[in-house]
KEPA-534764 format. One record per residue: residue in three letters; x, y, z of N, C-alpha, C in turn. Coordinates in nm, 2 decimals. Layout:
<pts>
residuo, nxx, nyy, nzz, caxx, cayy, cazz, cxx, cyy, czz
ALA, X, Y, Z, X, Y, Z, X, Y, Z
...
</pts>
This chain:
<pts>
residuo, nxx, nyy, nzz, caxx, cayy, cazz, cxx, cyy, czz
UNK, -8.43, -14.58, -19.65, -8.46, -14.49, -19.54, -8.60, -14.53, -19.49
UNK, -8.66, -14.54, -19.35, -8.74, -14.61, -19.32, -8.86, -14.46, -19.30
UNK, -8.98, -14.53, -19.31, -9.09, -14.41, -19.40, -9.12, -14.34, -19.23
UNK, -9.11, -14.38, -19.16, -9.09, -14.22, -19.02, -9.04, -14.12, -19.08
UNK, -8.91, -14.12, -19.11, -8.80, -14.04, -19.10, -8.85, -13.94, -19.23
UNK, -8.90, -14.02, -19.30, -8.93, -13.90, -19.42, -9.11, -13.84, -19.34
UNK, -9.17, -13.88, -19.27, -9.28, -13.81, -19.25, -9.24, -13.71, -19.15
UNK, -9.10, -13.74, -19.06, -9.07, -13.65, -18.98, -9.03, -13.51, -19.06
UNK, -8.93, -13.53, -19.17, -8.89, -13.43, -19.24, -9.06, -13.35, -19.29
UNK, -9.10, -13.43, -19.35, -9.20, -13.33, -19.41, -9.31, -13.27, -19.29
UNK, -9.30, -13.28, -19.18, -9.32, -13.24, -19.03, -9.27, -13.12, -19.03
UNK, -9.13, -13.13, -19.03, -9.04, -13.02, -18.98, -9.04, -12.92, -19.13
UNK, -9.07, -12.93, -19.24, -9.03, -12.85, -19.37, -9.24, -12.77, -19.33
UNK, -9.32, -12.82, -19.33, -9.45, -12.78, -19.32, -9.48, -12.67, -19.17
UNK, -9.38, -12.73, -19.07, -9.43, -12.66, -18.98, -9.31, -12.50, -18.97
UNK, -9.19, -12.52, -19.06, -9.11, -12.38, -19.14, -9.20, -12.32, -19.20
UNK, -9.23, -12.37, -19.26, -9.30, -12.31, -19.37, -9.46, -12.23, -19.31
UNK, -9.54, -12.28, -19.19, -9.57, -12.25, -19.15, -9.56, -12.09, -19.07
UNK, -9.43, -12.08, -19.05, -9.38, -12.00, -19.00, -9.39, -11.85, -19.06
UNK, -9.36, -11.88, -19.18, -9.38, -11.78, -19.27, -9.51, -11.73, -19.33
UNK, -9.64, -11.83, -19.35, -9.72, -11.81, -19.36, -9.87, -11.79, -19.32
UNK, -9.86, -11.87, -19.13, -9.94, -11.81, -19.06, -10.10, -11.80, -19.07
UNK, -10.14, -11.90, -19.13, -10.20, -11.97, -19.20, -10.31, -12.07, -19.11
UNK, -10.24, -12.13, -19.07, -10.29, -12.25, -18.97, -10.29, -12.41, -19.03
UNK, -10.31, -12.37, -19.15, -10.33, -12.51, -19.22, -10.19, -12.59, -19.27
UNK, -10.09, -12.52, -19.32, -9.97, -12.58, -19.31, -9.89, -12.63, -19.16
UNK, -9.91, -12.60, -19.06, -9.92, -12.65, -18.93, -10.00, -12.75, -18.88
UNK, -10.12, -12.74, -18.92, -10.24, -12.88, -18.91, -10.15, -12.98, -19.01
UNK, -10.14, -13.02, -19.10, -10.07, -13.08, -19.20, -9.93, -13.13, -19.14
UNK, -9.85, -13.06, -19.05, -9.74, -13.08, -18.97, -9.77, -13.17, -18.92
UNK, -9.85, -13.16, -18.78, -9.93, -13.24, -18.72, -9.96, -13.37, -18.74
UNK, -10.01, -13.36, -18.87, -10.09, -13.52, -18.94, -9.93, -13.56, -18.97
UNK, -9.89, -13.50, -19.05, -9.73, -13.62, -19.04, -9.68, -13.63, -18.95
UNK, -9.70, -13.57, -18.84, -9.62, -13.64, -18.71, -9.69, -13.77, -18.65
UNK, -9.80, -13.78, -18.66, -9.93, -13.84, -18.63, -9.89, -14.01, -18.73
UNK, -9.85, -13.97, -18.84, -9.84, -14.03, -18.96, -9.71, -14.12, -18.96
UNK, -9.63, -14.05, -18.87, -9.51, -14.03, -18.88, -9.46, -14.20, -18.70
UNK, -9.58, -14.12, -18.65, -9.57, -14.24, -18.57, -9.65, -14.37, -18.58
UNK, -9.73, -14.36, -18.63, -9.81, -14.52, -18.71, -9.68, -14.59, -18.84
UNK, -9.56, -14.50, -18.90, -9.51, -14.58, -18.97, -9.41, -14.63, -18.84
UNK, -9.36, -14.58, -18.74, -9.27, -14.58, -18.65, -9.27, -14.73, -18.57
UNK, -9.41, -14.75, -18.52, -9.49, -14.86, -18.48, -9.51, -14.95, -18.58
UNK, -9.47, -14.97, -18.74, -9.47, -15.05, -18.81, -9.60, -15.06, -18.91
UNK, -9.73, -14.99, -18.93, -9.81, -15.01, -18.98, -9.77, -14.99, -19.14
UNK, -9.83, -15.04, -19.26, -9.82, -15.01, -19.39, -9.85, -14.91, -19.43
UNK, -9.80, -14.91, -19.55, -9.78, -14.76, -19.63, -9.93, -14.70, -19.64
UNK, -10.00, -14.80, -19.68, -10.16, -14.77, -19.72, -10.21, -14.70, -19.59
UNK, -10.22, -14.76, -19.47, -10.25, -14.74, -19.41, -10.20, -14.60, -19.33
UNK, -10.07, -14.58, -19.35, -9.98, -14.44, -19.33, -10.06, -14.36, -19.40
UNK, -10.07, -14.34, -19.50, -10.17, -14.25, -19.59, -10.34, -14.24, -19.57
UNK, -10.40, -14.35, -19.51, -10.51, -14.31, -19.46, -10.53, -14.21, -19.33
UNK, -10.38, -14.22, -19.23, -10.37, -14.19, -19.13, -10.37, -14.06, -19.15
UNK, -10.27, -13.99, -19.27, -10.23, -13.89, -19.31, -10.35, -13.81, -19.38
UNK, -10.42, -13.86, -19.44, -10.56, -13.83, -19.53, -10.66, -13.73, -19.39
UNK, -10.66, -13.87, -19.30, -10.79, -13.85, -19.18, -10.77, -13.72, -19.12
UNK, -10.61, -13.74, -19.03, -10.61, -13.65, -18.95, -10.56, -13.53, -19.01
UNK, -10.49, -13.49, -19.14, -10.49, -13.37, -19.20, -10.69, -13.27, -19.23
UNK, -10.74, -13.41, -19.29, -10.86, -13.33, -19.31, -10.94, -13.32, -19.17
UNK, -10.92, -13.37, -19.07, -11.03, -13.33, -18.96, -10.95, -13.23, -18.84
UNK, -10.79, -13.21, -18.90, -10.72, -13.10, -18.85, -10.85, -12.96, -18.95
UNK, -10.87, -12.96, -19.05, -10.86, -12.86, -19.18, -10.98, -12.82, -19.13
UNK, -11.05, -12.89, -19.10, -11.22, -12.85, -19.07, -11.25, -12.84, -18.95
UNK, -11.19, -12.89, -18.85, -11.24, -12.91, -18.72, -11.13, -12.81, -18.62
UNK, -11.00, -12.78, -18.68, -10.91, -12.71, -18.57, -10.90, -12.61, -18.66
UNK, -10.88, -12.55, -18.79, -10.84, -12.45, -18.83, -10.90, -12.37, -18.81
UNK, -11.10, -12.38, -18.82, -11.19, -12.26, -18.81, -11.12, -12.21, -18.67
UNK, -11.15, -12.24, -18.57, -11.14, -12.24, -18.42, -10.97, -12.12, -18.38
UNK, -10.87, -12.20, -18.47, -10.77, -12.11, -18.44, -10.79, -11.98, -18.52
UNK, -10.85, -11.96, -18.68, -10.80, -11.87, -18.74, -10.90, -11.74, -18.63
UNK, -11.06, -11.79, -18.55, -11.08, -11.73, -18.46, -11.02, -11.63, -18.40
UNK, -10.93, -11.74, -18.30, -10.84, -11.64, -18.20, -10.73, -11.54, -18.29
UNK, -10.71, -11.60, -18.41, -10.58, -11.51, -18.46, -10.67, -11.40, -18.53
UNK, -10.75, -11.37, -18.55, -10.83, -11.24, -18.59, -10.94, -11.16, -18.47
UNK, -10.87, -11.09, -18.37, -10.88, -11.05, -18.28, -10.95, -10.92, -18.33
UNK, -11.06, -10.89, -18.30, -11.08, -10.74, -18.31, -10.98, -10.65, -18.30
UNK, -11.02, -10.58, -18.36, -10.91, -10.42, -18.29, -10.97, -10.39, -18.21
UNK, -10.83, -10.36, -18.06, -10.90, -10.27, -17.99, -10.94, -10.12, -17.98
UNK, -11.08, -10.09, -17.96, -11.13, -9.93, -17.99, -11.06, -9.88, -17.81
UNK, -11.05, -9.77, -17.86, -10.94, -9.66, -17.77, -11.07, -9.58, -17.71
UNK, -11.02, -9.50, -17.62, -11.17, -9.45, -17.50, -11.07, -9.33, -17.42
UNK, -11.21, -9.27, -17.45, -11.13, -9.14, -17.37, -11.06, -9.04, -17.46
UNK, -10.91, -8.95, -17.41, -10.84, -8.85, -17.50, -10.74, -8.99, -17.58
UNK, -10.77, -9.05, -17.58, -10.67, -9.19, -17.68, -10.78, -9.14, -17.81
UNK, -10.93, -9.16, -17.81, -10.99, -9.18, -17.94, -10.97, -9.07, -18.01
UNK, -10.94, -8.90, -17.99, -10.95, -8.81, -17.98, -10.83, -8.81, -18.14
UNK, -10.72, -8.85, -18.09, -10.57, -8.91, -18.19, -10.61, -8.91, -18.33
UNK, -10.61, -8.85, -18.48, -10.62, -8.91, -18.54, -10.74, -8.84, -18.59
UNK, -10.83, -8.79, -18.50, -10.96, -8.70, -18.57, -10.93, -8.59, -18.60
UNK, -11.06, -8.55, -18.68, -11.01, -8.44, -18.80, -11.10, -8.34, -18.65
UNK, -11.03, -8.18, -18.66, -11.07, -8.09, -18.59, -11.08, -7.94, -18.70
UNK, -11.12, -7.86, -18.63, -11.16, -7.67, -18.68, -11.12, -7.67, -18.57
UNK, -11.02, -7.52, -18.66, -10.97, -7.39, -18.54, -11.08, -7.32, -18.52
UNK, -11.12, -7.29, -18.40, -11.20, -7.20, -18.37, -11.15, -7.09, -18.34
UNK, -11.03, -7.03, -18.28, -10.85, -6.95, -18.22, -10.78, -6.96, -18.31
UNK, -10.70, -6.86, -18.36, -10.58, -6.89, -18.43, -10.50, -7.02, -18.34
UNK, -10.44, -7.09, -18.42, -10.35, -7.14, -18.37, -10.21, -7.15, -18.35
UNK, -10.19, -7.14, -18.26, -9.98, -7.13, -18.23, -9.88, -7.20, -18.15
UNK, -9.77, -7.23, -18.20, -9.67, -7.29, -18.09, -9.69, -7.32, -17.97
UNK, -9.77, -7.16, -17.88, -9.79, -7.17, -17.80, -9.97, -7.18, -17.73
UNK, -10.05, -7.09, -17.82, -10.23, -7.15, -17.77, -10.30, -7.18, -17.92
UNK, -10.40, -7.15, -17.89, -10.48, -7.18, -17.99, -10.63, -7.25, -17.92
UNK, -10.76, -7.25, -18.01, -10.87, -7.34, -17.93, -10.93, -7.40, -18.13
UNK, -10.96, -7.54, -18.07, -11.00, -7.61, -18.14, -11.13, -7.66, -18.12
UNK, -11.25, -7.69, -18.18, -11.35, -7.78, -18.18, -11.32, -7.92, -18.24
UNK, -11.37, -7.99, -18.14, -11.28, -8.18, -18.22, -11.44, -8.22, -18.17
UNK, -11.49, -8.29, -18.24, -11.67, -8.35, -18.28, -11.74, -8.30, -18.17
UNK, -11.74, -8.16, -18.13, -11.86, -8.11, -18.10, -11.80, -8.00, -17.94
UNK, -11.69, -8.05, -17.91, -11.63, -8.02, -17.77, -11.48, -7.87, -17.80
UNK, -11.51, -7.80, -17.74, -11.32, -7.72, -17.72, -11.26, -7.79, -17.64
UNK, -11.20, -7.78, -17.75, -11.05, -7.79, -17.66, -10.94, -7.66, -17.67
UNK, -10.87, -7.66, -17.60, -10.73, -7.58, -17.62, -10.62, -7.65, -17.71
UNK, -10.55, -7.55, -17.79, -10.47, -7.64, -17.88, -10.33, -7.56, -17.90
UNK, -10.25, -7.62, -17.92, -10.13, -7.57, -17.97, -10.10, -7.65, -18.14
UNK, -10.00, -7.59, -18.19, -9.90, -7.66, -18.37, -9.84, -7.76, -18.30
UNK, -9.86, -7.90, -18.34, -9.74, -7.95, -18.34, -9.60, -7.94, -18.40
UNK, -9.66, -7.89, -18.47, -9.52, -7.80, -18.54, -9.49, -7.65, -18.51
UNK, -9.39, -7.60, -18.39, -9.42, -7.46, -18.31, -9.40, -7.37, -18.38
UNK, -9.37, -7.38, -18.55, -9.31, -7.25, -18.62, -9.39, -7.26, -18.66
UNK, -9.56, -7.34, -18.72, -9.70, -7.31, -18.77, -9.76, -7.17, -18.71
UNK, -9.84, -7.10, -18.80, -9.98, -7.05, -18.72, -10.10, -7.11, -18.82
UNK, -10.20, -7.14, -18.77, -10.30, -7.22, -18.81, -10.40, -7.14, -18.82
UNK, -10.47, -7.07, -18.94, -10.59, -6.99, -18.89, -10.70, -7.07, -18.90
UNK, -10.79, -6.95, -18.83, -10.93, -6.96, -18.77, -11.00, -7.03, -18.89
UNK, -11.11, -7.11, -18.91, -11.16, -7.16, -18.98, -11.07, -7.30, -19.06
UNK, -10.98, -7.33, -19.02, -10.90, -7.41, -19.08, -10.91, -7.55, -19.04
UNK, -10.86, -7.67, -19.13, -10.89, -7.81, -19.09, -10.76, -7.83, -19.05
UNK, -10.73, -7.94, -18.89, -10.65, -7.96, -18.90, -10.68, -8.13, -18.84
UNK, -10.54, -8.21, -18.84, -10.55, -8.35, -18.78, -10.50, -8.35, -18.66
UNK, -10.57, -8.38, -18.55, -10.53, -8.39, -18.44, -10.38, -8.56, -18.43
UNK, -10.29, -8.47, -18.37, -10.21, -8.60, -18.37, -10.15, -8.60, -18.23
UNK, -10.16, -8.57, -18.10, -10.15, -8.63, -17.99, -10.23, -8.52, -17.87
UNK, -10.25, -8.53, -17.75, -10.37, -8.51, -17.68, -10.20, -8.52, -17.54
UNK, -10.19, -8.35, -17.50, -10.12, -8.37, -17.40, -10.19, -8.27, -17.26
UNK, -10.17, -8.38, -17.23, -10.31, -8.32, -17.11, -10.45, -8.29, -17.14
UNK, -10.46, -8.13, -17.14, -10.62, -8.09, -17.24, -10.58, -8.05, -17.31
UNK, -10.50, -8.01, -17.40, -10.45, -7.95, -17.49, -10.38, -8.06, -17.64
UNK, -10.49, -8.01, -17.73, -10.47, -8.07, -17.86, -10.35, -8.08, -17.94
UNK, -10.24, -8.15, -17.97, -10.13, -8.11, -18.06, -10.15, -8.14, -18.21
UNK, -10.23, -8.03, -18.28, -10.27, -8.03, -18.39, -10.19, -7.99, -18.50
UNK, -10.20, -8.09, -18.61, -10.16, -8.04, -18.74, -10.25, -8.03, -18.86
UNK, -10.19, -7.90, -18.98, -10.29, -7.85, -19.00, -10.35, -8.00, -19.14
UNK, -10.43, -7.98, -19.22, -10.46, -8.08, -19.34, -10.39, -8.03, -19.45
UNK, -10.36, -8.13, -19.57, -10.30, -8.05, -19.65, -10.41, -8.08, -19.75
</pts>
């Protein structure tokens, strides 16, 4: 079997495998055997195949890996407005019910209803705000 065809295979098994792991570096390594894969293709020696494979795996590993794992660790994006609101802890300031209720959420009233309409939530009580319909809080209570 002429030595392309096996750099091609370990091409295609690294850049699977890649797949699954998401990594960046088993992909770089893909790369270099294709790279590798075409200097045996063109006829150069085995030795030489392996230096080819050596270089461009390790200046993939240092020089393109930092750079992608970059873009693949994207901040989270922070939410603005009644989106941040989701998710914070609130006090009943009003009973709360199916139908009203008033809440303090970090410093502000709001109006609130149960997200669960067969709750009543009393006064002084913690609850998790879990969605923001209109002005009106749909809180549940903490357990």
């Amino acid at each position: 079997m002429d030595e392309w065809i096996i750099w091609i295979i370990l091409a295609v098994v690294l850049g699977v495998a890649e797949i699954f792991t998401v990594t960046a570096a088993l992909g770089l390594l893909g790369a270099a055997a294709l790279l590798t894969a075409a200097t045996a293709a063109i006829g150069l020696p085995v030795p030489l195949q392996l230096l080819v494979f050596a270089l461009s795996s390790t200046a993939g590993l240092i020089v393109i890996r930092p750079v992608a794992m970059r873009h693949l660790r994207q901040p989270q994006l922070q939410r603005f407005g009644v989106e941040a609101l989701v998710g914070r802890q609130a006090y009943v300031v009003s009973e709360v019910t199916g139908r009203e209720g008033r809440v303090r959420i970090g410093g502000e009233e709001w109006s609130a209803r149960a997200y669960d309409e067969t709750l009543v939530i009393p006064t002084g009580a913690t609850v998790d705000v879990i969605e923001i319909e209109g002005a009106t809080a749909l809180v549940y209570p903490r357990e």
